[in-house]
C-alpha positions in Angstrom: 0.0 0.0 0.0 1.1 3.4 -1.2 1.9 6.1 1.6 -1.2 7.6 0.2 -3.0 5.0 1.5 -1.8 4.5 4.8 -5.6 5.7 6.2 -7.6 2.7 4.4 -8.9 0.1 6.5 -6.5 -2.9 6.2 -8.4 -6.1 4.9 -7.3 -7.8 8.3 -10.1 -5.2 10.0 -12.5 -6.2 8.0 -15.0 -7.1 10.6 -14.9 -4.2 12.2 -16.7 -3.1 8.9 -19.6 -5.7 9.1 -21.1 -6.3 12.3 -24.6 -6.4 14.4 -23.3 -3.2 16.0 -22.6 -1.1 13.0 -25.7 -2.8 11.3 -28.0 -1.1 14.1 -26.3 2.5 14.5 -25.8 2.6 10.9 -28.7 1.0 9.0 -28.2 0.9 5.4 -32.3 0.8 4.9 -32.6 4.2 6.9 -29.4 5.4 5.0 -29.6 5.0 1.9 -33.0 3.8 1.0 -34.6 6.8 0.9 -32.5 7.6 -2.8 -32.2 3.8 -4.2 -35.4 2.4 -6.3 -35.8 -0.9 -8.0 -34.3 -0.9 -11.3 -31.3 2.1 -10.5 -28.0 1.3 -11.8 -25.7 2.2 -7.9 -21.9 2.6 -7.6 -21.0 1.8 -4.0 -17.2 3.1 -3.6 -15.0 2.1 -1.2 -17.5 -0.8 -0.5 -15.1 -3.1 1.9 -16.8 -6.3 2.7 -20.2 -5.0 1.2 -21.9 -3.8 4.5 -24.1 -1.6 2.3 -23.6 -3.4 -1.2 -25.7 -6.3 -0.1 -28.5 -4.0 1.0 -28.7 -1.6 -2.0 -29.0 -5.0 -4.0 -31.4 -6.0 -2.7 -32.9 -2.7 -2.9 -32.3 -2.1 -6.7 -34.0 -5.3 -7.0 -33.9 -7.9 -9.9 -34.0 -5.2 -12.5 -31.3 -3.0 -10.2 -27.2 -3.2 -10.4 -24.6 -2.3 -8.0 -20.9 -1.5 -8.8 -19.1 -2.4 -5.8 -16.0 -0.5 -6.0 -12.8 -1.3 -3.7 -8.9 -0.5 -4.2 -8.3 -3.4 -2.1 -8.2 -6.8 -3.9 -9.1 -8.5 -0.3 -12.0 -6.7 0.9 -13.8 -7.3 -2.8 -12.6 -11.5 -1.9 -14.8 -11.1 1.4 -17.6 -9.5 -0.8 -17.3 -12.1 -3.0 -17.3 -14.7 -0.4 -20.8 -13.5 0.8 -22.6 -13.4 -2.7 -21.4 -16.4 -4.0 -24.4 -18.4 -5.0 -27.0 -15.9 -3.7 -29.8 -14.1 -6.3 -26.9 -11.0 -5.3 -24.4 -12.6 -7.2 -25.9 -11.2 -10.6 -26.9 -8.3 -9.0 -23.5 -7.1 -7.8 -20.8 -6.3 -9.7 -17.2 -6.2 -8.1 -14.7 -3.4 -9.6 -11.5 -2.6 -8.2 -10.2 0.6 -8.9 -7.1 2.2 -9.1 -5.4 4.5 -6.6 -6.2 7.8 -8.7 -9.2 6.2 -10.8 -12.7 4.8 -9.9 -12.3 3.6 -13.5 -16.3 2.6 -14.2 -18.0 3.4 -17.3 -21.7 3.0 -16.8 -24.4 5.9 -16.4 -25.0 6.1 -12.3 -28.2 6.5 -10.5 -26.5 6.8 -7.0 -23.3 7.3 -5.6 -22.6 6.3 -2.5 -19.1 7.2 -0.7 -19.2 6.6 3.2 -16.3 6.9 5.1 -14.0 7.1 2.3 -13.2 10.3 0.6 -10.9 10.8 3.0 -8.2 8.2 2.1 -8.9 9.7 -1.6 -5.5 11.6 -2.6 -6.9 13.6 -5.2 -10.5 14.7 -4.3 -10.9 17.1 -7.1 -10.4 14.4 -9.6 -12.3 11.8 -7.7 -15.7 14.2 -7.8 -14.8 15.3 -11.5 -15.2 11.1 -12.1 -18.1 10.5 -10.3 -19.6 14.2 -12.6 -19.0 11.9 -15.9 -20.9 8.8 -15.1 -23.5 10.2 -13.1 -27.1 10.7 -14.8 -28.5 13.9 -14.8 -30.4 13.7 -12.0 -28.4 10.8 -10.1 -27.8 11.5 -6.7 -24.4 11.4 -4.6 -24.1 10.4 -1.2 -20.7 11.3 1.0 -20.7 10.4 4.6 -17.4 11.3 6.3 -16.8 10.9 10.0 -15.9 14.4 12.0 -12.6 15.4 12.5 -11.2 14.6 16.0 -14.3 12.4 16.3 -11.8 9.0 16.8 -13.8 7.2 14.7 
């Protein structure tokens, strides 16, 4: 990992991503449902072990995608892992992206980037990115943790 990098969550933490805890003060339902619909094309970036990637599938429905972005080879394995032979499987699609590049193509509905623009090293690029594949009236959601907060 780059010294850029130093402030992503090591694949080895994983489960602190993914857990009862996290599940009940940070609902994905009460998060993000209010912007997802069945049939929406979402790009979930810096997904980790798909804590909200499972849920906007199943949100998006059978007619619905999700882009499950991650720069980390191992936290799209874990995502993987979990999907794997479920009705998600077709429904989520894993991309890893490159350090400096989200590097997806398709039209977005949603955006969703919790917890994560902060390990970005370019920020004005990473927005100018997301600008290009976003629909005209596609929605972005960025969740970042306060400053100082020790989160």
């Amino acid at each position: 990992m780059s010294d850029e990098n130093k402030r992503v969550c090591p694949v080895e933490r994983a489960g602190s991503l993914d857990n009862r805890i996290r599940r009940w003060l940070q609902d994905p339902h009460k998060i993000v449902g209010p912007y997802i619909e069945e049939g929406m094309t979402v790009l979930d970036l810096g997904c980790g072990p798909g804590f909200f990637s499972i849920d906007m599938a199943q949100m998006v429905g059978k007619s619905g995608r999700v882009i499950a972005v991650d720069l980390q080879e191992g936290m799209l394995q874990k995502l993987r892992d979990k999907i794997q032979g479920t009705e998600l499987e077709e429904r989520i699609t894993l991309h890893k992206c490159e350090e400096n590049k989200i590097g997806v193509s398709e039209e977005i509905d949603f955006v969703l980037a919790f917890y994560m623009v902060h390990e970005v090293p370019n920020q004005e690029e990473f927005f100018n990115e997301i600008g290009v594949i976003l629909k005209p009236k596609g929605q972005v959601l960025v969740v970042e943790p306060r400053a100082n907060s020790g989160l």
